[in-house]
C-alpha positions as CSV (number, residue, x, y, z in Angstrom):
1,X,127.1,-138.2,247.0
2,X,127.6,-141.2,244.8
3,X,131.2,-141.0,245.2
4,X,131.2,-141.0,249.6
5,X,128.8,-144.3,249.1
6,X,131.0,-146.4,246.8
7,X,134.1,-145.3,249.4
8,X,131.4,-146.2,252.3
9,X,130.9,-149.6,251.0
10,X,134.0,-150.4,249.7
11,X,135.0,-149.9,253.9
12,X,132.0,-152.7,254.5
13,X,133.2,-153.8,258.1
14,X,131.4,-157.1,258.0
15,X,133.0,-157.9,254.7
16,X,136.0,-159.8,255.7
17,X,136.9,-160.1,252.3
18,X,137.3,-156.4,251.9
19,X,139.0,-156.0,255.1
20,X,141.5,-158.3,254.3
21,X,143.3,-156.1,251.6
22,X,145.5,-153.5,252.1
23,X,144.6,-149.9,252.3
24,X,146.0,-149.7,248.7
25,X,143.7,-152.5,247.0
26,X,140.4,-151.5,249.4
27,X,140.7,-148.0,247.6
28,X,140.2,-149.8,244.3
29,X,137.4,-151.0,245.4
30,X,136.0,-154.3,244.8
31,X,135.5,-154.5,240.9
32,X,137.4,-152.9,238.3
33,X,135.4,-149.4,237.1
34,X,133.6,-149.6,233.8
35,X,134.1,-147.5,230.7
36,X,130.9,-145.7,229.9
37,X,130.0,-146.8,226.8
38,X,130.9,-150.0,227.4
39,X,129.2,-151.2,230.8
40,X,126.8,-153.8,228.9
41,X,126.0,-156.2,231.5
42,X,127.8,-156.7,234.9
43,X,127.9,-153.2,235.5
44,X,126.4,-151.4,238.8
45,X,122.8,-150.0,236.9
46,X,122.2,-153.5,236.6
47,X,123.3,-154.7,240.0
48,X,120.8,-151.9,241.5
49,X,118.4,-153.3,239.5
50,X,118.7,-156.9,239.9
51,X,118.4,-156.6,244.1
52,X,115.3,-154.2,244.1
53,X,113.1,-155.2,240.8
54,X,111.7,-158.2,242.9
55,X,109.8,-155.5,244.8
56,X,106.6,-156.0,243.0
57,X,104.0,-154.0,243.9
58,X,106.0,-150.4,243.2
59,X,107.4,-149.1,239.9
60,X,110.9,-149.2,238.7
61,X,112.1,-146.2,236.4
62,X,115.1,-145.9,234.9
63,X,116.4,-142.6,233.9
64,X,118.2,-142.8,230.5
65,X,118.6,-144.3,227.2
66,X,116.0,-147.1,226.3
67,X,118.4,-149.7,225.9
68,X,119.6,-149.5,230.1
69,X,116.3,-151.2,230.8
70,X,116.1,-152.9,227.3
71,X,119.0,-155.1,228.2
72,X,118.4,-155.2,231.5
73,X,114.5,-156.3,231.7
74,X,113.4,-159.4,233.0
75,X,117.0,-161.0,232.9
76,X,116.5,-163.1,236.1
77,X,113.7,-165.1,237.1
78,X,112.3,-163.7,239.8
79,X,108.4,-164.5,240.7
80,X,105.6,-162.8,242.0
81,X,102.4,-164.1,244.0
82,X,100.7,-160.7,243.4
83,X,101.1,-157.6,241.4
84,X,103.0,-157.9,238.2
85,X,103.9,-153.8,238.0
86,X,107.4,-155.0,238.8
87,X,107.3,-157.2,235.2
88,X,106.5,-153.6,233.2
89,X,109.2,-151.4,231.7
90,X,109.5,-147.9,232.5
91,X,112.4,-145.4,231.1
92,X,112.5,-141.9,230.5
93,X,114.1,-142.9,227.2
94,X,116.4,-140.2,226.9
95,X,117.0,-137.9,223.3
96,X,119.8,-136.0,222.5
97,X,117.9,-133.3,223.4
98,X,117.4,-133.9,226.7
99,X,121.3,-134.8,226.8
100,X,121.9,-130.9,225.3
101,X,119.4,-129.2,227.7
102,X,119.5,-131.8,230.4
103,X,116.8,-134.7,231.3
104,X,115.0,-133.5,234.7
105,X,112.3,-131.9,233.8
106,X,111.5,-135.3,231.3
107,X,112.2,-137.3,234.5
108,X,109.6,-135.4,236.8
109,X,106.6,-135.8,234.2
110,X,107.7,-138.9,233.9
111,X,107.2,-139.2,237.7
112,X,103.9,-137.1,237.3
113,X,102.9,-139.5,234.3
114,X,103.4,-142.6,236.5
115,X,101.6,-141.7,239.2
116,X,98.6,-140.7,237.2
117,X,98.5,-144.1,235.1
118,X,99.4,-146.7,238.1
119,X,99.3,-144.4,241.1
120,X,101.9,-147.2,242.9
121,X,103.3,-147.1,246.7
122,X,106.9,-146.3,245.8
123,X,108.3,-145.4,242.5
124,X,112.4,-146.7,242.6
125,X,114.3,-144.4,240.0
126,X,117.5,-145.4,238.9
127,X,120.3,-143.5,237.6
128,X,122.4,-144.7,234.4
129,X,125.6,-143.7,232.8
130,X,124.0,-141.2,230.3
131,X,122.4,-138.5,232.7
132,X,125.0,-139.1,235.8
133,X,127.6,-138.0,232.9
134,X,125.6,-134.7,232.3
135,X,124.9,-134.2,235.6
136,X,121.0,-134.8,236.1
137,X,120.5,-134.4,239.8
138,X,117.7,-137.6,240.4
139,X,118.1,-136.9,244.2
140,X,116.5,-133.8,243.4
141,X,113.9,-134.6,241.3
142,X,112.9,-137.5,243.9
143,X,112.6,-134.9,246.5
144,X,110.2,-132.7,244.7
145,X,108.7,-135.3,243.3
146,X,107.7,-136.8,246.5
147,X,106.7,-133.4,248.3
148,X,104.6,-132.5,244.7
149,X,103.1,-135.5,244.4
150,X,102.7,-137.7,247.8
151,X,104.3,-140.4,247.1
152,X,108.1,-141.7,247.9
153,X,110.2,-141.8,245.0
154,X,113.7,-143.6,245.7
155,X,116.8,-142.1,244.1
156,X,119.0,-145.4,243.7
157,X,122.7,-143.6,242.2
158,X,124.2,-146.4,240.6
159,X,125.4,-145.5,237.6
160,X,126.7,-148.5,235.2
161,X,130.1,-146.5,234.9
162,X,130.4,-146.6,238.9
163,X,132.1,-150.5,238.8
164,X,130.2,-154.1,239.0
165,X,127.2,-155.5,239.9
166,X,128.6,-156.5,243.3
167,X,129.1,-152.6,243.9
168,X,125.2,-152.2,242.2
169,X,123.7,-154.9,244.9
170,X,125.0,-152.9,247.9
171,X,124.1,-149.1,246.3
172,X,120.7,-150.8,246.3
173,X,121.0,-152.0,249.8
174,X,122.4,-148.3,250.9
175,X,119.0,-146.8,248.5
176,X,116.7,-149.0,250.9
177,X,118.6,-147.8,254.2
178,X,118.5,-144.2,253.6
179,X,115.3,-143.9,252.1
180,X,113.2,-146.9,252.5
181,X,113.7,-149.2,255.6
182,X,111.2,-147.4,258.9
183,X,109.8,-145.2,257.1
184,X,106.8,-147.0,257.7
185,X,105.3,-149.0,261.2
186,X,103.7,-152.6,260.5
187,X,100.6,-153.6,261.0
188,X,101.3,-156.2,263.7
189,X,104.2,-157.9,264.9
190,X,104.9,-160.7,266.8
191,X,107.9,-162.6,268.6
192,X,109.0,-164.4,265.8
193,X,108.7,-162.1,263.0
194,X,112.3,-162.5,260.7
195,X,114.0,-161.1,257.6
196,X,115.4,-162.7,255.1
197,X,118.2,-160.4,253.2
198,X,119.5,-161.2,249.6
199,X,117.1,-164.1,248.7
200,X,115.5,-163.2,245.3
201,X,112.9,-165.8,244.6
202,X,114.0,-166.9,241.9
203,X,112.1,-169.4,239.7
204,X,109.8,-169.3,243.3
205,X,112.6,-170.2,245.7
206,X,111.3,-168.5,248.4
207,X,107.8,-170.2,247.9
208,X,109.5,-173.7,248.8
209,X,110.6,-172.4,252.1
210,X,108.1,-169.9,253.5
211,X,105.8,-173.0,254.2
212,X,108.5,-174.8,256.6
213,X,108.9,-171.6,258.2
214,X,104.9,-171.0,258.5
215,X,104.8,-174.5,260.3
216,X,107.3,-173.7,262.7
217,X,105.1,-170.3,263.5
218,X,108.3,-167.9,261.9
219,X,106.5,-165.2,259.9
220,X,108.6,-164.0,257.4
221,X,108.5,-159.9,257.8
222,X,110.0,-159.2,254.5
223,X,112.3,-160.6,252.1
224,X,114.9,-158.3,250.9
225,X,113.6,-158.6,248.0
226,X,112.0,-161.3,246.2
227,X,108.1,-161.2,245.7
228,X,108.4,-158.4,248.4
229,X,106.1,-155.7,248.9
230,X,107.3,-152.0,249.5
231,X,105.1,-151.5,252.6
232,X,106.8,-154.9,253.7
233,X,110.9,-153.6,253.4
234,X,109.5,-150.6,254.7
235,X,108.7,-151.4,258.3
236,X,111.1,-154.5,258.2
237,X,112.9,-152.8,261.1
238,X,110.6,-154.3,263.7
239,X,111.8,-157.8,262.8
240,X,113.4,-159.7,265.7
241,X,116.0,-161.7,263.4
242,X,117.4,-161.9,260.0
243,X,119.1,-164.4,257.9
244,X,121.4,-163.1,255.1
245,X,121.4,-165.4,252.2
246,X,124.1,-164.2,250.1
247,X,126.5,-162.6,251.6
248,X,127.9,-160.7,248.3
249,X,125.0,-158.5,247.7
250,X,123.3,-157.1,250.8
251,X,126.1,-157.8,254.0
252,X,125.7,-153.8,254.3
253,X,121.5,-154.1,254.6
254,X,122.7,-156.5,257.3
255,X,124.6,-154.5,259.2
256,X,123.5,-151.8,259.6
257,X,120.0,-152.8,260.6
258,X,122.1,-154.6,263.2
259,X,123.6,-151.4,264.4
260,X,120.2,-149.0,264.0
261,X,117.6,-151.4,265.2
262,X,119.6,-154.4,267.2
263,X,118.3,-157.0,265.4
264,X,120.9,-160.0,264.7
265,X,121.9,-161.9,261.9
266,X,123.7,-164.9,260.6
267,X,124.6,-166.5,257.5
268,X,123.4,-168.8,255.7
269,X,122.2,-171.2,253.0
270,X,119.0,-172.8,251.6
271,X,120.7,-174.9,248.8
272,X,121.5,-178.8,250.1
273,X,119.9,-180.6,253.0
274,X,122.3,-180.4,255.7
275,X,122.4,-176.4,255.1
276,X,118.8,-176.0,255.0
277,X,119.1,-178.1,258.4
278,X,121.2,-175.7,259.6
279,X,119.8,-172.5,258.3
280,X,116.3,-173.9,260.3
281,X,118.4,-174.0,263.8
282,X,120.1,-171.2,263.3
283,X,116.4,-169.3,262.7
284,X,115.3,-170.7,265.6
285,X,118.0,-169.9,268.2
286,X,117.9,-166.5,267.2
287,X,114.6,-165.9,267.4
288,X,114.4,-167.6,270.9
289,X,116.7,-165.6,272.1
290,X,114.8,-162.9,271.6
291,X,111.7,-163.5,273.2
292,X,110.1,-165.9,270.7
293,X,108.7,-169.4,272.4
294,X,110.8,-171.9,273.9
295,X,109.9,-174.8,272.2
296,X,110.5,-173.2,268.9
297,X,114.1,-174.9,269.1
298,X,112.3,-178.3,269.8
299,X,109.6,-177.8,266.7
300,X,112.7,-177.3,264.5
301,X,114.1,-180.3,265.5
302,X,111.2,-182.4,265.0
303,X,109.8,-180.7,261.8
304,X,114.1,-180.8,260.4
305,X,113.5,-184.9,261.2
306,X,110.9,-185.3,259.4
307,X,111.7,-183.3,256.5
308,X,115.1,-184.9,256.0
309,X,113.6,-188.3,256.1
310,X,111.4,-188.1,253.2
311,X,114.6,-186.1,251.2
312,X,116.8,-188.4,252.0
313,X,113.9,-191.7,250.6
314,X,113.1,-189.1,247.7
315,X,116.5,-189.5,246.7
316,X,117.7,-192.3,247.0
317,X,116.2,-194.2,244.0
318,X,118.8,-191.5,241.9
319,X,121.8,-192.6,244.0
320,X,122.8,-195.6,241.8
321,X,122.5,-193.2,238.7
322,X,124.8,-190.5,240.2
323,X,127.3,-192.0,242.4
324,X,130.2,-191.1,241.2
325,X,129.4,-189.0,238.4
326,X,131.7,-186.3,237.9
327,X,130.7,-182.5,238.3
328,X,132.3,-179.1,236.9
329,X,130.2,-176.2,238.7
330,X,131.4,-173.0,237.4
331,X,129.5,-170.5,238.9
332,X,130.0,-167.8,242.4
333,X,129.1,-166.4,245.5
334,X,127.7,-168.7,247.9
335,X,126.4,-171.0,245.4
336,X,130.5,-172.1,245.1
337,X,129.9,-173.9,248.4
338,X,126.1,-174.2,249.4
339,X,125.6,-176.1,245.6
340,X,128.6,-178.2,246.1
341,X,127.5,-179.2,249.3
342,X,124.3,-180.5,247.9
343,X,125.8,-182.0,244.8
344,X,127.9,-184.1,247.7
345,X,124.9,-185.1,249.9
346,X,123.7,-186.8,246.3
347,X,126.7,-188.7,245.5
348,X,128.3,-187.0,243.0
349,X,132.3,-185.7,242.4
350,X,132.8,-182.1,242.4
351,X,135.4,-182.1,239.9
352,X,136.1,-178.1,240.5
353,X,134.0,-175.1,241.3
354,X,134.3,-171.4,240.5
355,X,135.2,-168.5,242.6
356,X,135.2,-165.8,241.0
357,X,132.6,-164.0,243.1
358,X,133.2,-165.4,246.6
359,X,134.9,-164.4,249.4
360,X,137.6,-165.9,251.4
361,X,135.4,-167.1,253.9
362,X,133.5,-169.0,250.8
363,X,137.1,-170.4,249.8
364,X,137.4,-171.7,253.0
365,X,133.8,-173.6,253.2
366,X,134.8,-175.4,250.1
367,X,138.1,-176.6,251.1
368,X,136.1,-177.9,254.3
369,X,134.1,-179.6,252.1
370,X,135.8,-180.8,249.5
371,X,139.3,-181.5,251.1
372,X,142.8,-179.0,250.8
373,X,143.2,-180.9,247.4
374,X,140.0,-179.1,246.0
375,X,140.3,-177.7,242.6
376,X,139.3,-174.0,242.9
377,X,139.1,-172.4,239.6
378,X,139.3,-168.7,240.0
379,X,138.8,-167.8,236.2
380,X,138.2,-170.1,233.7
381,X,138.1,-169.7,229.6
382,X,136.0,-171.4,227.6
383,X,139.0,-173.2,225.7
384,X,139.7,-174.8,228.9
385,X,136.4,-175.9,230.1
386,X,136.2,-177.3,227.0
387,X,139.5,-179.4,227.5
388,X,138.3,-180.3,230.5
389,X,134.8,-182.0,229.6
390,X,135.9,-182.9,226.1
391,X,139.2,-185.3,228.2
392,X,136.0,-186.4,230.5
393,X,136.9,-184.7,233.6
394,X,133.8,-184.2,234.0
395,X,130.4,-185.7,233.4
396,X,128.0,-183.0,233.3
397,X,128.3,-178.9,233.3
398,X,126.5,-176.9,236.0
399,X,126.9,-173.2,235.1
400,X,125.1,-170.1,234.0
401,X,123.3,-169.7,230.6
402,X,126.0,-168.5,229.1
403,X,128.1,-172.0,229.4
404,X,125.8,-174.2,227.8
405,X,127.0,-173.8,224.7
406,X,130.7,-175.0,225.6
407,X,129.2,-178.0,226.8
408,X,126.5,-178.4,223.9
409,X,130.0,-178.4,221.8
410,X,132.0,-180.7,224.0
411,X,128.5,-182.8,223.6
412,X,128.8,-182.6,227.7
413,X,124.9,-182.9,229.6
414,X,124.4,-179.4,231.2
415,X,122.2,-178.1,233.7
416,X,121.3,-174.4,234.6
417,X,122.0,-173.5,238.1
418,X,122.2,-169.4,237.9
419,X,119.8,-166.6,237.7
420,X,118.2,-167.9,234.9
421,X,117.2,-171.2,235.6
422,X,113.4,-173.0,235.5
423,X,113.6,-175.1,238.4
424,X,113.8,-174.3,241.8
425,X,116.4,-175.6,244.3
426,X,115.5,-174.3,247.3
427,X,115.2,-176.4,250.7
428,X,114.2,-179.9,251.0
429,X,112.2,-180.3,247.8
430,X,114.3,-178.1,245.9
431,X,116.8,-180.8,246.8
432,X,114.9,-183.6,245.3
433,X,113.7,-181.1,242.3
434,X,117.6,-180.4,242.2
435,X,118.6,-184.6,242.2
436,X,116.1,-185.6,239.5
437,X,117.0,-182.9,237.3
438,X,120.8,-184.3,237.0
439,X,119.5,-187.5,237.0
440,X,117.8,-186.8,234.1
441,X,120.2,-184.5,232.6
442,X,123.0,-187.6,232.7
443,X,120.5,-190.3,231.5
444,X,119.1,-188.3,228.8
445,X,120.3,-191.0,225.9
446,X,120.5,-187.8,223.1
447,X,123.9,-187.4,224.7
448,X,125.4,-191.2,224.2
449,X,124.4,-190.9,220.8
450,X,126.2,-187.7,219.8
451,X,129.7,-189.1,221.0
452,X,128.8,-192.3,219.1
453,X,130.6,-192.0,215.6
454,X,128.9,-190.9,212.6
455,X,128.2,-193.1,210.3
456,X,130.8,-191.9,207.6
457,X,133.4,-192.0,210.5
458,X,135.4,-194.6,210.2
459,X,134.6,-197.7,213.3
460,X,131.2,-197.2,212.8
461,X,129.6,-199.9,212.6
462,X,126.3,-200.0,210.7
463,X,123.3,-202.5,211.7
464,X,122.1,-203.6,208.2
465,X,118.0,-203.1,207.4
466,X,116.3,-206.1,207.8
């Protein structure tokens, strides 16, 4: 089973990444495999578990060794405007006995244990390296589970072991097709109900474009999956549109709700103002043509005017403190090129960006953006990024927690702009949230001081007490 699904979305026909390679590279897949043992991080368990967690309401067990959801809990930011089940830890917590005499019959009192405690809609149960090496049969358990106890229980197979988190995000996606996505009818529908695919709400994302949306009369069916409910995903098939926000993780989800339930898609992004600009219109057209209002394209317009007006005067008292400031954005996926584009719209140089998850289509956006003589930085080691902002080819570091201290050494300003971050940059206030946080990253005066010399250094000059 697991093995037809990773060859099934390693074929992803919308990917033209994938379908770029040769027969030979495609069969490799899109990540090199992991050694069990030594999938800490990165690895497809935690890919699964990234994409569906932000499902709030239901209950996410993991079916292994306490450490899989250990490392793996609450390591993005994703927010909630209701329950908070999603925020509590559940693992079967495997023994070596259960590894001699095998871990199902733990796993379905787990199940029963679960739904006597918090009696959820959904419980999502994810494989791990540990009992897919034994052979524990979740898809099984889920099954009789479900008919035992009245309840769905999702088997997500996406062992650590498997390959990436890339591969993780689209076993997800494939968990949520076969066993989640019409299982259910909604409530109500209407003309312009949409989907938004891959958007995770992080540090409330979502929250700072749901209102421009509700203005224009777009009701947001589900979000696939941030501060999503499980009733929501479950009847999301009677949407009329969809946006897919990143492009890495869910393009399957996409797809294929495309091909079973004809509802369209595009592209696109919510970082920058021109993006969000276009993501609106793009919302809009769709939705029109499928039978939502005609004046919805004309409301856009109107509602995009206004909006961009007060951006573009929010900003504009940071310009003189960021024009021509230099910027090293290591990071991936479609932040490469929806970031830079908002980092241009403010004034600043994009010295380089990263690429080490995007797509070729991504590679091309930036070179649109930034010129053929863009420097594209498929890998880069933390010797070299270190070069590069201690020489002052750059002014400031925008990367992932992890990069922070390269830059703390280099005594570089840096500013989160990955999963982890406490600030959200989302749409037209994001923008301005986004603006005033380099600003005040780059004027931060701890910085000039630090590359001042000591005062044991020799040219040091040392203003007498008076």
């Amino acid at each position: 089973m697991i093995g037809q699904k990773i060859l099934e979305v390693f074929s992803e026909a919308a990917c033209e990444h994938n379908q770029a390679k040769s027969e030979k590279d495609r069969k490799k897949g899109c990540t090199k495999v992991a050694t069990p043992g030594a999938a800490a991080g990165g690895c497809a368990f935690d890919g699964a578990k990234i994409a569906l967690s932000p499902i709030v309401d239901a209950v996410h067990l993991v079916h292994g060794p306490i450490a899989c959801e250990g490392n793996s809990w609450d390591n993005r930011s994703a927010l909630s405007s209701g329950s908070r089940l999603y925020r509590t830890a559940f693992t079967t917590d495997m023994s070596e006995m259960d590894i001699v005499y095998g871990g199902e019959k733990h796993l379905f009192k787990a199940i029963r244990q679960i739904r006597e405690r918090t009696n959820p809609p959904a419980i999502f149960l994810y494989q791990t390296c540990v009992p897919a090496i034994i052979g524990d049969d979740i898809e099984s358990v889920a099954k009789a589970a479900s008919e035992t106890f009245g309840l769905p229980v999702i088997p997500v197979n996406a062992p650590g072991f498997a390959g990436g988190k890339n591969l993780g995000n689209k076993l997800a996606g494939e968990a949520l097709l076969d066993y989640v996505i019409g299982t259910e009818e909604p409530e109500s529908t209407t003309s312009t109900d949409l989907n938004i695919i891959g958007e995770y709400n992080l540090s409330g994302e979502l929250w700072q474009v749901k209102p421009l949306l509700e203005r224009l009369g777009v009701r947001v069916s589900a979000c696939i999956s941030g501060d999503a409910r499980y009733r929501e995903v479950a009847s999301s098939h009677r949407a009329r549109a969809a946006m897919l926000v990143c492009s890495k993780a869910m393009i399957n989800v996409a797809r294929k709700m495309e091909e079973r339930y004809g509802i369209p898609w595009f592209e696109g992004s919510f970082y920058g103002i021109s993006d969000m600009s276009a993501s609106l219109r793009n919302i809009a057209r769709l939705l029109v043509e499928r039978g939502a209002p005609a004046d919805l394209i004309e409301r856009t317009e109107s509602l995009i005017a206004t909006e961009e007006k007060e951006a573009w005067a929010a900003i504009e008292p940071f310009r003189p403190g960021l024009s021509g400031k230099r910027a090293l954005l290591i990071t991936g996926g479609v932040k490469s090129w929806s970031v830079v584009s908002a980092l241009m719209e403010a004034g600043l140089v994009v010295v380089g960006t990263s690429v080490k998850k995007s797509t070729e289509k991504d590679r091309e956006r930036i070179a649109e953006l930034m010129g053929e003589d863009a420097h594209i930085i498929d890998t880069m080691t933390p010797r070299e990024m270190y070069r590069m902002l201690r020489d002052a080819e750059a002014d400031i570091l925008m990367a992932g927690g992890r990069s922070q201290f390269v830059a703390l050494k280099a005594k570089v300003p840096f500013l989160d702009v990955n999963q982890e971050r406490r600030f959200a940059y989302a749409g037209y206030k994001g923008m301005v949230t986004m603006v005033s946080e380099i600003h005040r990253t780059l004027t931060n005066p701890i910085f000039r001081t630090l590359r001042d010399p000591a005062p044991w250094d020799p040219g040091c000059r040392i203003t007498p007490l008076v």
